[in-house]
C-alpha positions in Angstrom: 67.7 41.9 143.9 69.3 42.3 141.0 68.5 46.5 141.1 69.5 46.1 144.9 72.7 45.0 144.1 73.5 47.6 141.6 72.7 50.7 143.9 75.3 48.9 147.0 77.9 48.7 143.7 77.3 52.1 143.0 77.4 53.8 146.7 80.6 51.6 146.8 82.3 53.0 143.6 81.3 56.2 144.6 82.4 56.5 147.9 85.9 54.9 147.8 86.6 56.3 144.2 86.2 59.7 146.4 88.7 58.3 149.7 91.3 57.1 146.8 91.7 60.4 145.2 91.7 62.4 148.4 94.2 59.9 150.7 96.0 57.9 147.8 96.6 60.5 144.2 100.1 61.7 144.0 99.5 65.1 142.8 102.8 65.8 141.6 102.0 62.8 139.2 98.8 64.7 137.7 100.3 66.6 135.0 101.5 63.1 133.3 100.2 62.2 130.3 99.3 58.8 130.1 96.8 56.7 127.7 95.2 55.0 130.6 94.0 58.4 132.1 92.5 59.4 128.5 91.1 56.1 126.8 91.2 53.7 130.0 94.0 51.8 128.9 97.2 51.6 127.8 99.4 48.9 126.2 103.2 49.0 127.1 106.1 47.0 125.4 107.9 45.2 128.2 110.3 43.1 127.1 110.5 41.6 130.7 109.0 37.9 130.9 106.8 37.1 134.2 109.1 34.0 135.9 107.0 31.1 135.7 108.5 27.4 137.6 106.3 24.7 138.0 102.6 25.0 138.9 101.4 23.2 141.6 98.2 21.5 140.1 95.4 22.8 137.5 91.6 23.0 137.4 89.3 22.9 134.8 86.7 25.4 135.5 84.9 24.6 132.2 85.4 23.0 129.3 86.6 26.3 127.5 89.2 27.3 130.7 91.9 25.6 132.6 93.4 27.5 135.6 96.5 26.7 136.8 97.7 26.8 140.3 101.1 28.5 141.2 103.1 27.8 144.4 102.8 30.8 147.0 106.6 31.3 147.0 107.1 31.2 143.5 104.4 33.6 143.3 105.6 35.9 146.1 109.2 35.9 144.4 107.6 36.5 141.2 105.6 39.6 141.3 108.8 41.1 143.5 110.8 40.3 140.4 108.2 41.7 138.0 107.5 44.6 139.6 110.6 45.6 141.2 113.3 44.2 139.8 112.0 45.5 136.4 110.8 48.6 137.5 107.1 47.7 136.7 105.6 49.5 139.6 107.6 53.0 139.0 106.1 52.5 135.7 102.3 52.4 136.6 102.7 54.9 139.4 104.0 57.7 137.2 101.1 56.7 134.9 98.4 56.8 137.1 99.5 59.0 140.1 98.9 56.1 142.6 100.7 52.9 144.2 99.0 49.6 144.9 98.5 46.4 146.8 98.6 43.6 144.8 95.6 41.7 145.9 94.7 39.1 143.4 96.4 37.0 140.6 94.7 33.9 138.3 97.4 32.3 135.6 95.0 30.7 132.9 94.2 29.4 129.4 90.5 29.8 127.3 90.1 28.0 124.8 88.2 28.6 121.1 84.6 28.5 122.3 82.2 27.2 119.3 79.5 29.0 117.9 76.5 27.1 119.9 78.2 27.9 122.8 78.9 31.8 122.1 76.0 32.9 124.0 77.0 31.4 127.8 79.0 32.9 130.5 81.7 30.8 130.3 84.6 33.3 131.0 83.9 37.1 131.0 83.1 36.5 127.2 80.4 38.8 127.3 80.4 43.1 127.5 80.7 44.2 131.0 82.9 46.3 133.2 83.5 45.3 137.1 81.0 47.1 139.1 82.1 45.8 142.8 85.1 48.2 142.7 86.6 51.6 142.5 87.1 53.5 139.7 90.8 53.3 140.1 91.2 49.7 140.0 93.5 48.4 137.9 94.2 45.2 135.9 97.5 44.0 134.1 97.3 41.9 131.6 100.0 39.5 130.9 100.6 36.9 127.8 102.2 33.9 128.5 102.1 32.5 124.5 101.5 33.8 121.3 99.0 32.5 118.6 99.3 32.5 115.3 97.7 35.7 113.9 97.9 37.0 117.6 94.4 36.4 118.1 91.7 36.1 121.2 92.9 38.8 123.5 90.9 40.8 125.5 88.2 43.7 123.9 88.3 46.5 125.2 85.9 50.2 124.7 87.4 53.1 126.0 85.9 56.2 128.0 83.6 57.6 125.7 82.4 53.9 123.7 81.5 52.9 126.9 79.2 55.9 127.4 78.1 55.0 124.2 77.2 51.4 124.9 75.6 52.4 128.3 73.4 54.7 125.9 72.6 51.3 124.0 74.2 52.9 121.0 77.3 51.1 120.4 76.7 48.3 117.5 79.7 46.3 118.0 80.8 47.6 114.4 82.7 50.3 115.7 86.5 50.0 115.5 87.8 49.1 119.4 90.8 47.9 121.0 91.4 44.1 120.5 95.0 43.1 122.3 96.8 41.0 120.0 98.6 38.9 122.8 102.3 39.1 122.2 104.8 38.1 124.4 106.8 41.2 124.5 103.5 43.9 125.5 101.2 44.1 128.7 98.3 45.6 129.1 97.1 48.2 131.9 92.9 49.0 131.9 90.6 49.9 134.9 87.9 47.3 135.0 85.8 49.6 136.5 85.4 52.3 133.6 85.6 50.4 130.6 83.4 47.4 129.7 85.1 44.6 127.9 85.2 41.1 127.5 87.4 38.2 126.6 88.3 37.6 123.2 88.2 34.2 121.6 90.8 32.5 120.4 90.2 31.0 116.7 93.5 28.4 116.8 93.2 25.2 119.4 95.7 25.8 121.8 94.0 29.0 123.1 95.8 31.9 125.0 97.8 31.7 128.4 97.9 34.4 130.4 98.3 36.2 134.0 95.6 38.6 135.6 96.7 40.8 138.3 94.5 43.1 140.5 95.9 46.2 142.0 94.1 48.3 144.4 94.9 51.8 145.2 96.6 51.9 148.5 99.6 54.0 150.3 102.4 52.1 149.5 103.1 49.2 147.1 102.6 46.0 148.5 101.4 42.6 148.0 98.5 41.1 149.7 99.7 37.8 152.1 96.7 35.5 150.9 97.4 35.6 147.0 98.3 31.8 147.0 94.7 30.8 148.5 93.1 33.0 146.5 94.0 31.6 143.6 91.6 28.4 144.4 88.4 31.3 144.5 86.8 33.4 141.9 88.4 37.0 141.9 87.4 39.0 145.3 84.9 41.7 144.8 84.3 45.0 147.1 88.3 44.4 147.9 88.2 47.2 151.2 85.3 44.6 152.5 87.1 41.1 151.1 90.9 42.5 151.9 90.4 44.1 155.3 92.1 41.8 157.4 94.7 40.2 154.8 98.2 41.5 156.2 100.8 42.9 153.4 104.2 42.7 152.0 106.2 45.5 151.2 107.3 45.6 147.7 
């Protein structure tokens, strides 16, 4: 099953990878340089802070994770304002030569997971890169609090350590990009091309942050069912799971 499963992630990638870059690319944008197009990611300063009022409830998905629930207008206001308003979506666009829908958000803490409890799925903790999508998926990565030492942000290999690690080469030794969580940087990456994994935090209070999903698409927008997608795990295969969610023009 598990070999079955790869080969449908696989003609997946493949295919739409092929109908982004053909329909969706802005060619005029292909000459930019950009980090994410090189290594896979790229971390910007952004001195812009994601509005956040009053969640509506939170769920403990584990003992190591708490999610927290925002309210569907605050959250449709929000990523207007972020993306907008602060000229975040120009931004990734002149980057990466496409525009998005925003189809997916999850506002969360981890907390420090102990060393006999290192070795379970308990939230992306391990190596792996997201094979249910396209290649030009993209994530952003927002802080919402700093640690002390800025520790337990997300690991990250780049192009040509993750060809290394699919060789079975890579030792873990190697110097890699660890994101130090401050409050005044965000972090762009394609899930689909780099494996990584979620760091963990050494001091008690954890790290906060925001996940966004953006899927190539024609114009910026944002997908009308973020709110109720917040109660699920992150869609996967989004032309299959996003096909009949209507969008907002950002």
């Amino acid at each position: 099953m598990l070999k079955i499963y790869s080969l449908v992630c696989l003609i997946y990638n493949k295919f739409f990878s092929a109908l982004e870059s053909f329909f969706f690319f802005k060619l005029d944008n292909k000459q930019n340089f950009s980090n994410i197009l090189v290594n896979g990611y790229e971390l910007l300063e952004f001195k812009a802070k994601y509005p956040i009022k009053i969640t509506e409830r939170k769920i403990n998905l584990n003992p190591y994770m708490t999610k927290y629930i925002l309210k569907e207008n605050d959250i449709i206001d929000s990523l207007k304002y972020f993306f907008n308003s602060c000229n975040l979506r120009h931004i990734i666009t002149k980057k990466t030569g496409y525009n998005y829908s925003i189809d997916y958000l999850i506002y969360y803490t981890t907390l420090p997971v102990p060393e006999f409890d290192k070795n379970k799925d308990l939230y992306a903790n391990k190596w792996h890169y997201d094979k249910p999508f396209s290649q030009h998926t993209l994530k952003v990565i927002i802080p919402m609090n700093e640690t002390e030492n800025y520790n337990g942000g997300i690991e990250i290999l780049n192009f040509e350590q993750t060809k290394i690690f699919k060789e079975g080469n890579f030792t873990g030794n190697e110097k890699y990009f660890k994101m130090k969580n401050k409050m005044d940087e965000i972090l762009l990456f394609l899930p689909n091309r780099c494996y990584h994994k979620a760091g963990n935090p050494h001091l008690k209070e954890g790290r906060t942050q925001i996940m966004i999903q953006l899927n190539p698409s024609k114009k910026w927008s944002i997908n009308k069912n973020i709110y109720k997608k917040q109660f699920h795990i992150e869609p996967k295969f989004p032309y299959f799971t996003y096909f009949f969610d209507s969008k907002i023009k950002l």
